[in-house]
C-alpha positions in Angstrom: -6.9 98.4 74.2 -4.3 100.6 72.4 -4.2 104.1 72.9 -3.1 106.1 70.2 -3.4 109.9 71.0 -1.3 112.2 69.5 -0.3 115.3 72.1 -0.4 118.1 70.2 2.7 120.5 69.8 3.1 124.0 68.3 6.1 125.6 67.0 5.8 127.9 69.5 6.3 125.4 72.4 9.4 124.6 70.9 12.8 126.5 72.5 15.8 125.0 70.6 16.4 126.7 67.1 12.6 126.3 66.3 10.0 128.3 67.6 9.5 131.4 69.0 9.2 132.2 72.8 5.4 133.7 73.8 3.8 135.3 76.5 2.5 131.1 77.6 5.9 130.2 77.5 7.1 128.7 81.1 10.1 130.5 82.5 11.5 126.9 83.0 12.1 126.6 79.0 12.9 130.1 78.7 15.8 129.4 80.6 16.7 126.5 79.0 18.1 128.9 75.7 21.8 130.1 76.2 22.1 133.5 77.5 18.2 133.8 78.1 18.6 134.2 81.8 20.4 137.1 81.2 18.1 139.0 79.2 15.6 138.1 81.9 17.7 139.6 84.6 18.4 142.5 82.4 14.4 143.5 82.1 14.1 143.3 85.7 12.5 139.8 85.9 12.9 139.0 89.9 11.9 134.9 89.6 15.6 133.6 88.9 16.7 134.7 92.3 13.8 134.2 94.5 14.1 131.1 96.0 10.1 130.4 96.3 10.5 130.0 91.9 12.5 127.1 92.1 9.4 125.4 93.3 7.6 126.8 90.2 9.2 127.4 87.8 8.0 124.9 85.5 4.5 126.6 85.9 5.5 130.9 85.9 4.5 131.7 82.4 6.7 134.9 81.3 3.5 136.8 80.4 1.7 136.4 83.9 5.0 137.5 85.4 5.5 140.7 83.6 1.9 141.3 84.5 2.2 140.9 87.6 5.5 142.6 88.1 4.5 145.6 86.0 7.4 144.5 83.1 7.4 145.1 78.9 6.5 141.7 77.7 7.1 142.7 74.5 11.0 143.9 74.9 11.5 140.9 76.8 10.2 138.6 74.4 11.9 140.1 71.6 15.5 139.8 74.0 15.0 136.2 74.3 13.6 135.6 70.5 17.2 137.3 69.5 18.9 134.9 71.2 20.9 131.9 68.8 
């Protein structure tokens, strides 16, 4: 038996030159973008030096952070969006 699923992808999920980062976007690809962990550090985004992130990093969505942390989402995302 073949399989022949297609995973779906979104121009949104997509950091390098295509998409846009969103509020579902892991910190893990956000981070991936060139000067992106500056703008994060600059907003006041704690998770790049706590050492406990490094174990989840792949799953801390920027929106559930800067919920949780009280942080503009919107400024942050436009920061990062900004970035070449």
């Amino acid at each position: 038996m073949k399989i022949t699923a297609k995973i779906p992808t979104t121009k949104s999920s997509r950091i390098h030159g295509i998409g846009k980062i969103n509020a579902g976007t892991t910190l893990a690809k956000i981070v991936e973008k060139k000067g992106a962990a500056e703008v994060l550090n600059e907003n006041g985004v704690p998770c790049l030096s706590c050492p406990m992130s490094q174990f989840e990093i792949d799953k801390l969505e920027i929106g559930k952070v800067c919920k949780m942390y009280g942080l503009n989402l919107k400024k942050i995302l436009d920061g990062v969006n900004k970035l070449k």
